[in-house]
C-alpha positions as CSV (number, residue, x, y, z in Angstrom):
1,X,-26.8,1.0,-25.7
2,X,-26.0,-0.9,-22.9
3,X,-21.8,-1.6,-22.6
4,X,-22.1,-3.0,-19.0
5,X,-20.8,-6.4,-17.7
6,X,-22.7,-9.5,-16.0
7,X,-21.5,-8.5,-12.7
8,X,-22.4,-5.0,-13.2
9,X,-25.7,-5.4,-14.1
10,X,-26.6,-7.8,-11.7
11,X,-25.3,-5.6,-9.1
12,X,-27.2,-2.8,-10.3
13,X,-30.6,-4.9,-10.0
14,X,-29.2,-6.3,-6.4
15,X,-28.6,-2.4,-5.4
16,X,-32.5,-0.9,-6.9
17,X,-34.2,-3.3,-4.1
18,X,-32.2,-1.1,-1.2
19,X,-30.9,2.1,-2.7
20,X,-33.1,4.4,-4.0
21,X,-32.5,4.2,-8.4
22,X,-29.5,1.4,-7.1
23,X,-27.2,4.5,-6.7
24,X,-26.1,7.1,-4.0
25,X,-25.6,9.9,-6.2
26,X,-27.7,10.7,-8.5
27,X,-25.2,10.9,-11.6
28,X,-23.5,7.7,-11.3
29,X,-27.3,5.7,-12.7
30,X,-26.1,6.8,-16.0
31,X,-30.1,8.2,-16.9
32,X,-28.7,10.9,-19.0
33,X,-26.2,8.7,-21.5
34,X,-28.8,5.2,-21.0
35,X,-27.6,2.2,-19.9
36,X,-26.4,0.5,-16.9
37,X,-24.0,2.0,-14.5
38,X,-20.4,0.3,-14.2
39,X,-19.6,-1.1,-10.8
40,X,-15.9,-0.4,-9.8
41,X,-14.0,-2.5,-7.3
42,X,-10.8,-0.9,-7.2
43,X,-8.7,1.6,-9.2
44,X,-4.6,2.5,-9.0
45,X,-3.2,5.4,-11.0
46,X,-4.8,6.3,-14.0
47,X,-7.3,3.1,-14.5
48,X,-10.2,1.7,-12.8
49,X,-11.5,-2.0,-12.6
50,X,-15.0,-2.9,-12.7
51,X,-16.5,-6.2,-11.0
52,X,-15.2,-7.9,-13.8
53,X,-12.3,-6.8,-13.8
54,X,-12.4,-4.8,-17.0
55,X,-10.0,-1.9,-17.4
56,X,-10.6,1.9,-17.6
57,X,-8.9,4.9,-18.4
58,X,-10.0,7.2,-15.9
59,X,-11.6,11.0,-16.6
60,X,-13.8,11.4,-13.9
61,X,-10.6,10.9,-11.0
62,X,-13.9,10.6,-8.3
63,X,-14.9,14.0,-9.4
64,X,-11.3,16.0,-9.4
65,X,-9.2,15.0,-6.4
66,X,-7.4,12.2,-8.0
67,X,-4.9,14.8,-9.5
68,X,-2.0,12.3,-9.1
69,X,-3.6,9.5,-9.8
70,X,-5.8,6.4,-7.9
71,X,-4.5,4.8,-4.7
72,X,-1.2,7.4,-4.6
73,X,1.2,5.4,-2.5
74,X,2.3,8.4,0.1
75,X,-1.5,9.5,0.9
76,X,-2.6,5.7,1.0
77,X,0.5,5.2,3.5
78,X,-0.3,8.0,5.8
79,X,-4.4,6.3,6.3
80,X,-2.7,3.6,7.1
81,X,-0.4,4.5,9.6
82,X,-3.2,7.5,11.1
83,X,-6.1,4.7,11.2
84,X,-4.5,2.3,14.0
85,X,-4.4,5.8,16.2
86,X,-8.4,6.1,16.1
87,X,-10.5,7.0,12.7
88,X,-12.2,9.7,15.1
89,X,-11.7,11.8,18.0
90,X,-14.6,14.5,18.1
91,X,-12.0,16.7,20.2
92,X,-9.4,18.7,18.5
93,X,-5.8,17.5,16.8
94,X,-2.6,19.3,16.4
95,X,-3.3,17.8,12.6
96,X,-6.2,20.1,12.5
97,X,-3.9,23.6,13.1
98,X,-1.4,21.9,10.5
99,X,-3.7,21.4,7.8
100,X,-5.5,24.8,8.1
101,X,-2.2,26.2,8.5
102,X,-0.8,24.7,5.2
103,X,-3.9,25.7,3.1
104,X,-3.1,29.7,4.6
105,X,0.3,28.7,3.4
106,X,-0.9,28.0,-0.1
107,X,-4.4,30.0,-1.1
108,X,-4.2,33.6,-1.8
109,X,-6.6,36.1,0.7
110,X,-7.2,33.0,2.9
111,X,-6.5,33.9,6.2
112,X,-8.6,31.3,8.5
113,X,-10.0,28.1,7.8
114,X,-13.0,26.3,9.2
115,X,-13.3,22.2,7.9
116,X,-16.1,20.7,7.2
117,X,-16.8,17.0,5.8
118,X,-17.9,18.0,2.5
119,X,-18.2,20.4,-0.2
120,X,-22.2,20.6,-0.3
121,X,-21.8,21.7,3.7
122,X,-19.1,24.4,2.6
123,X,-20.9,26.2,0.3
124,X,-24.1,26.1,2.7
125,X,-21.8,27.2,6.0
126,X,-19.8,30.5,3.6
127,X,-23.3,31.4,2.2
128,X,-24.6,32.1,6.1
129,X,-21.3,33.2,7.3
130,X,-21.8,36.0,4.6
131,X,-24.7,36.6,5.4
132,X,-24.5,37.0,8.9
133,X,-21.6,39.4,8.1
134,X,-23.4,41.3,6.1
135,X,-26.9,41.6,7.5
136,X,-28.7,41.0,4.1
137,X,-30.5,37.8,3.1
138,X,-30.0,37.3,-1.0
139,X,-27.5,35.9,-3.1
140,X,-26.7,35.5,-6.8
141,X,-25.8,32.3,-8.4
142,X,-25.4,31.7,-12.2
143,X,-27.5,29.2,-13.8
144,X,-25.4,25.8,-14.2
145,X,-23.4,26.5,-11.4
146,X,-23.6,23.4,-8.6
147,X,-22.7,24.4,-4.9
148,X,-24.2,21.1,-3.6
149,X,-27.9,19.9,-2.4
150,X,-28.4,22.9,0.1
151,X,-32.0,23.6,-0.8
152,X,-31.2,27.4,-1.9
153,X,-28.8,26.3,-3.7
154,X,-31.3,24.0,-6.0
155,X,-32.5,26.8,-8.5
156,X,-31.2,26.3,-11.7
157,X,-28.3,24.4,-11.1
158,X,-26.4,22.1,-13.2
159,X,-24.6,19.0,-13.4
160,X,-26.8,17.0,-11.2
161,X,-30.4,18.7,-12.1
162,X,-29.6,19.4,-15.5
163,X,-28.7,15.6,-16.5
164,X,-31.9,14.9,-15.0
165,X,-34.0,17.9,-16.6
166,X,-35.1,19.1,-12.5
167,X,-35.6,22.4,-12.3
168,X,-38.4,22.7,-9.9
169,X,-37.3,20.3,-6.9
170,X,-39.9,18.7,-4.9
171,X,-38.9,19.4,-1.3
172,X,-37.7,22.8,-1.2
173,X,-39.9,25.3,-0.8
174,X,-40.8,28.7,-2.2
175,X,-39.1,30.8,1.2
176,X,-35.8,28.8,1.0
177,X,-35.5,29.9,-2.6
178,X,-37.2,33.2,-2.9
179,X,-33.3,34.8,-2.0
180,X,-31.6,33.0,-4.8
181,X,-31.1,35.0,-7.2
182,X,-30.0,33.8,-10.6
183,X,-28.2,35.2,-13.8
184,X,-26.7,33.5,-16.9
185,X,-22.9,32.3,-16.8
186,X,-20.5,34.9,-18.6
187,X,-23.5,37.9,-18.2
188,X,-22.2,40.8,-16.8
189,X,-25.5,43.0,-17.2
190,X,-27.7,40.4,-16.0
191,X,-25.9,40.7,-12.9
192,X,-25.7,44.8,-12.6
193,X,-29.7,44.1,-13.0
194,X,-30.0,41.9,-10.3
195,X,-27.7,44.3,-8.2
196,X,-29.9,47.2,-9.2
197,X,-33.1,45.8,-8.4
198,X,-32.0,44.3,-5.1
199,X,-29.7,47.6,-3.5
200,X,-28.9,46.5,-0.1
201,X,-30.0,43.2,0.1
202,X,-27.5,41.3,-1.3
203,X,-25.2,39.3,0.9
204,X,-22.6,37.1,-1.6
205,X,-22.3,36.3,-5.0
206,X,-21.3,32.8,-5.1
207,X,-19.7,31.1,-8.5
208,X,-17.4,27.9,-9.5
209,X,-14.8,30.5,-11.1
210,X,-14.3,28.4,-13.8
211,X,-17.7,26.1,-13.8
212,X,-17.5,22.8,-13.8
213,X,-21.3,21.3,-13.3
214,X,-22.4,22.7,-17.1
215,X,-18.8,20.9,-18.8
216,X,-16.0,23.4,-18.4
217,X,-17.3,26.5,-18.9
218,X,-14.8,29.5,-18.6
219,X,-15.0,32.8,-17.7
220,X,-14.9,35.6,-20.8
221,X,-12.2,38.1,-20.3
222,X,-13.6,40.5,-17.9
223,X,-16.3,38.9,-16.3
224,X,-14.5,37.7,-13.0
225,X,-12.8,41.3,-13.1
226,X,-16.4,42.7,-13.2
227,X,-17.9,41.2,-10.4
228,X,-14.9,42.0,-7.9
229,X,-15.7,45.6,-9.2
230,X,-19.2,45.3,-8.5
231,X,-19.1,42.9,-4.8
232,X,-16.4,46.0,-4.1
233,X,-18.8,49.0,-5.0
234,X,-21.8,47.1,-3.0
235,X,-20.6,46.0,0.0
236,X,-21.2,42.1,-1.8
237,X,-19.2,39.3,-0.7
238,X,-17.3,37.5,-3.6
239,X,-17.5,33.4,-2.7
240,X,-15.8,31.2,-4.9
241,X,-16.7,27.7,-5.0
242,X,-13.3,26.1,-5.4
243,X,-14.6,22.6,-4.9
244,X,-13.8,21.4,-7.9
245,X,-10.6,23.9,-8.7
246,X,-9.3,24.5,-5.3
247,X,-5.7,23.1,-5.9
248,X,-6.1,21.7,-8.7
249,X,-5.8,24.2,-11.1
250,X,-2.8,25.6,-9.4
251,X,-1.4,25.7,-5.9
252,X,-3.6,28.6,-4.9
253,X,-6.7,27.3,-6.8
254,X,-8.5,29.7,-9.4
255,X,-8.0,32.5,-7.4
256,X,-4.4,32.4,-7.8
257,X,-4.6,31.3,-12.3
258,X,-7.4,34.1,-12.5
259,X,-5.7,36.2,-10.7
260,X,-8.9,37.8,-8.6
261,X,-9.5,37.8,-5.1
262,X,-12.7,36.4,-3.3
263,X,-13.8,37.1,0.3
264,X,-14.9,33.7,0.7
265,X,-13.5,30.2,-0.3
266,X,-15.0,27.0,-0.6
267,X,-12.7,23.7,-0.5
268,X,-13.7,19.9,-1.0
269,X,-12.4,17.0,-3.0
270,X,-8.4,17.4,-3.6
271,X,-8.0,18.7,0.4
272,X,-9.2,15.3,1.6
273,X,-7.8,13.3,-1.4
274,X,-10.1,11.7,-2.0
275,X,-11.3,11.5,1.5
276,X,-15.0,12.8,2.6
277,X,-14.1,15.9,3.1
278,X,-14.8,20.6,2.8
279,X,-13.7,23.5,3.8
280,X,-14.3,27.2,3.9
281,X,-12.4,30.1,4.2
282,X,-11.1,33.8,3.9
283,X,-10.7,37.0,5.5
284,X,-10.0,37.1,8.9
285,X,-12.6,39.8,9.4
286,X,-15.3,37.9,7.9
287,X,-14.3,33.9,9.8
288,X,-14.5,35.6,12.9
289,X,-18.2,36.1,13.3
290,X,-18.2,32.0,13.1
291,X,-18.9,30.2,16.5
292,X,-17.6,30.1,18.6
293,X,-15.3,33.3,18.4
294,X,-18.8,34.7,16.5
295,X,-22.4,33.9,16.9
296,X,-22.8,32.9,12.9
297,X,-23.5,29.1,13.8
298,X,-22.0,26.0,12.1
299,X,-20.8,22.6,14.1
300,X,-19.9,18.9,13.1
301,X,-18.7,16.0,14.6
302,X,-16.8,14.7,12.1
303,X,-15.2,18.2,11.3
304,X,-11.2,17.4,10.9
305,X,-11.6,14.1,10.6
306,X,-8.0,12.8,11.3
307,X,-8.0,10.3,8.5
308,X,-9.2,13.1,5.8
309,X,-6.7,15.2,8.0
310,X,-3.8,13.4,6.9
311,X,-4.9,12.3,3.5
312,X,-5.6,15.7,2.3
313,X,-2.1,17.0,4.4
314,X,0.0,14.7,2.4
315,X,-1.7,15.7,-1.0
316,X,-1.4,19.1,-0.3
317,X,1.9,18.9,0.9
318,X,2.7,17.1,-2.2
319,X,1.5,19.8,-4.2
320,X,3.3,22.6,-2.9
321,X,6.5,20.7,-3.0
322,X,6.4,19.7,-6.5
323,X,5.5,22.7,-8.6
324,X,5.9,21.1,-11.9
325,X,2.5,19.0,-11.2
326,X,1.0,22.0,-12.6
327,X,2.9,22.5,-15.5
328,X,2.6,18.1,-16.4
329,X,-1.4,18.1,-15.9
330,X,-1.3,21.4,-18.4
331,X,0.5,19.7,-21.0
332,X,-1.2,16.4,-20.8
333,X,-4.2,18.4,-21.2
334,X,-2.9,20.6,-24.0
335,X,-2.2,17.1,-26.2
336,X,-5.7,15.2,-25.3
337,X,-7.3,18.9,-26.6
338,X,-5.5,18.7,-29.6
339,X,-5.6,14.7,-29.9
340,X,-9.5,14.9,-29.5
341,X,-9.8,18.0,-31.6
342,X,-8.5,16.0,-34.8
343,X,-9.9,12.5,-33.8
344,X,-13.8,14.1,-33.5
345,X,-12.9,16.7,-36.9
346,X,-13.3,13.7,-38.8
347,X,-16.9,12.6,-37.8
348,X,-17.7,16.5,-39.8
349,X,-20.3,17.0,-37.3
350,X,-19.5,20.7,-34.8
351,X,-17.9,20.2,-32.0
352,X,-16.5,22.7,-29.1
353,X,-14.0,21.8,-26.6
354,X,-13.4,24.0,-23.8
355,X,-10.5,23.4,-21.3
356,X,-8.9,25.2,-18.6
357,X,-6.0,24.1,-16.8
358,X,-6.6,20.5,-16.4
359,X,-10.5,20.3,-16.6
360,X,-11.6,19.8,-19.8
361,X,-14.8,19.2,-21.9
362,X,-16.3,17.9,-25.5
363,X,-19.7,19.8,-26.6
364,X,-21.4,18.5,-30.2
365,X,-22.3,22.3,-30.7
366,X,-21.7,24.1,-33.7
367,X,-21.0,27.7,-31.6
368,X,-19.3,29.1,-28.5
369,X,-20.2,26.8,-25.3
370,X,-19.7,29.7,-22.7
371,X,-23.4,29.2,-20.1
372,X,-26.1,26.6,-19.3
373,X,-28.4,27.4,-21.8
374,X,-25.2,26.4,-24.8
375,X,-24.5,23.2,-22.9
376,X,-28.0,22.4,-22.9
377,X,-28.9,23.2,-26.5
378,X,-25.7,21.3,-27.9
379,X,-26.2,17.5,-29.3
380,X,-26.4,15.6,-25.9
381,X,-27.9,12.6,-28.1
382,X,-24.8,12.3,-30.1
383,X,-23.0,13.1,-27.0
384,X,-23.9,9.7,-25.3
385,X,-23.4,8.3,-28.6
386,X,-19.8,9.0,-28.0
387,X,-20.0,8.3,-24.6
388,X,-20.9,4.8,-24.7
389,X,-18.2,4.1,-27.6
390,X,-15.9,5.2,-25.8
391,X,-17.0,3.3,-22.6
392,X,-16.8,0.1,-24.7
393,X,-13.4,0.6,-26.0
394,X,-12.3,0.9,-21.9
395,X,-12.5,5.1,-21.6
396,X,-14.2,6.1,-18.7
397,X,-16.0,9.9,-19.2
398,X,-18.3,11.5,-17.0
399,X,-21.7,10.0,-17.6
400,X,-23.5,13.4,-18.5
401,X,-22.7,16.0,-21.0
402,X,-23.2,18.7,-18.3
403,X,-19.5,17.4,-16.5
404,X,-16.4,18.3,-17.0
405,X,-13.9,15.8,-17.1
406,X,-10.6,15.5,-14.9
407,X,-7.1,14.7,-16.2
408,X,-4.9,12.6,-13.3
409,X,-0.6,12.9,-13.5
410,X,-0.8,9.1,-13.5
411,X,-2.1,9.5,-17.6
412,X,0.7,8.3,-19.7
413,X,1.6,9.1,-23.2
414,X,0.2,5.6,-24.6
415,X,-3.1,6.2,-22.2
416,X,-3.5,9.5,-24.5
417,X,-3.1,7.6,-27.4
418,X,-5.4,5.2,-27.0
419,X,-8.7,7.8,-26.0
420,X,-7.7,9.2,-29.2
421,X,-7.5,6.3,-31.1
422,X,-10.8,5.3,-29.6
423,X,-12.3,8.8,-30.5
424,X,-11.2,8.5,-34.0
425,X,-12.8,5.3,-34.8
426,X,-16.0,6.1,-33.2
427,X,-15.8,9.6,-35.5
428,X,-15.0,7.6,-38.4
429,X,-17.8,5.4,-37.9
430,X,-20.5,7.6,-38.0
């Protein structure tokens, strides 16, 4: 099924001649649901508007940062006004110490911060910063879990890879990977196994604390508590890839809803809102040994970009001034969950939704979606079934049934209404 417009379409065959697939991330060519990928051209509060001008409700908010909406007046001010100063210095700003100062302000057991201009090039700097603290070379990740394109962290990883069934990725070789070491989602043992058979030379164990490249996968009762235990006992570091949850799940991220502490943080999306942006951070012990105050090497010219500077500032700022954000983008939520949850019981065909905080996710499964392997074996047919239904009747989800999708403050009531609406009549269709 193909629900695009003229414009779109033509655009897409324009883009093929000089982009490789017509698309600069992989995702957005729409190979896992079929069809031709939507072109936007602009988007304000909770819609987009494709080259034809037709209207969206918004669930994918560019991947999470759009928490309070498209084009939020304040942040889109403060570009403005920071862009006729220079968009890049490549020396140091007193906006840099103000911005590193307000995430210590905000994130629990972050005591430094280093930026970076994305979330792929966070990950990749905390996973050598632990190991150069640590002296050890391997790492756990869990099998669905994205931490960007760095090649070791290409093993079995979701989102990306998974809506494009690559699992063995040309380009990276066997010694960049043969330290990633994997385990399912939610599997306590598998982990202990992994510790067992590697004593002493394991750096980190790095995990999106409430996973967001499989759908929304969250974490069973005592799993996060068990690896704390276990990074504790071993002398492991604890990263937590916060790209997608970092403040937006709650002022201090997952670390502060789960109520577990990592060593090491990883930031992207929400602290550049919107803007190209990353960050990592955590104990002071451990960002020391980072150059130059250490010898654990990581540099970038764009690093503390003003214009991300003061986008992701006024966000944050925002979001620590204004409390009840949290408690809005729950409930709105809480009513699509249960809106959805009656629309798609109508269809009689299984169905899971997970949710956490304000990520949520739809799974045609008829048992408990809680790893890779029970995203992957759910009905990803019917899934882009409903995907494309809903795309026609102006719902914009994530293109893949291994995303989860991202609820924006700018949703109103009648926006909820209508996904439902449009849920129900593709469920009573079938």
């Amino acid at each position: 099924m193909d629900n695009t417009t003229n414009k779109s379409s033509a655009l897409f065959a324009r883009a093929q001649q000089s982009i490789p697939g017509g698309v600069n991330s992989p995702v957005r060519a729409f190979r896992s649901v079929g069809g031709t990928p939507v072109f936007m051209q602009r988007a304000s509060g909770a819609y987009m508007y494709d080259a034809d001008n037709k209207r969206y409700i918004d669930y994918i908010n560019s991947w999470g940062p759009m928490l309070l909406g498209h084009a939020y007046g304040p942040v889109v001010a403060a570009i403005q006004e920071r862009a006729a100063y220079s968009t890049s210095y490549g020396a140091p700003t007193e906006l840099e110490i103000e911005m590193a100062e307000l995430i210590v302000s905000m994130a629990p057991n972050v005591d430094m911060v280093r930026m970076v201009s994305s979330g792929t090039e966070a990950c990749m700097s905390a996973l050598r910063l632990a190991r150069g603290f640590t002296g050890r070379n391997k790492f756990i990740k869990f099998e669905g879990c994205y931490h960007g394109h760095a090649d070791a962290f290409l093993v079995k990883a979701g989102s990306g890879l998974a809506t494009f069934n690559i699992q063995t990725v040309p380009g990276v070789t066997a010694g960049a990977s043969m330290d990633t070491l994997t385990a399912p989602y939610n599997d306590l043992e598998a982990v202990e196994q992994l510790v067992n058979d590697n004593q002493g030379a394991i750096a980190a164990i790095i995990i999106e604390p409430v996973a967001g490249n499989m759908g929304c996968i969250v974490p069973v009762p005592g799993f996060m508590e068990g690896l704390r235990s276990i990074c504790d006992r071993e002398g492991i570091l604890l990263i937590f890839d916060e790209v997608m949850t970092g403040f937006r799940l709650a002022a201090g991220g997952a670390q502060e809803r789960l109520g577990i502490r990592a060593d090491l943080v990883t930031y992207g999306k929400v602290i550049g809102g919107g803007m190209p942006v990353g960050a990592f951070g955590g104990r002071r012990d451990i960002m020391q040994h980072i150059a130059p105050l250490g010898n654990v090497y990581q540099a970038g010219t764009l690093s503390g970009n003003p214009i991300a500077m003061i986008a992701g500032y006024t966000m944050l700022k925002t979001l620590q001034d204004n409390p009840g954000i949290y408690t809005q983008l729950d409930q709105t939520t809480e009513k699509l969950h249960a809106g959805l949850a009656d629309a798609l019981a109508i269809a009689g065909r299984p169905f899971v939704i997970n949710r956490f905080g304000s990520m949520i996710s739809v799974h045609f499964s008829d048992k408990p979606v809680t790893n890779f392997t029970d995203a992957a074996t759910a009905d990803n047919a019917l899934f882009n079934r409903f995907f494309h239904a809903m795309l026609d009747k102006g719902i914009y989800l994530p293109p893949s049934a291994y995303e989860t999708w991202f609820v924006s403050t700018a949703l109103s009531d009648e926006d909820i209404s209508e996904t439902i609406a449009a849920a129900r009549e593709w469920a009573g269709a079938l």
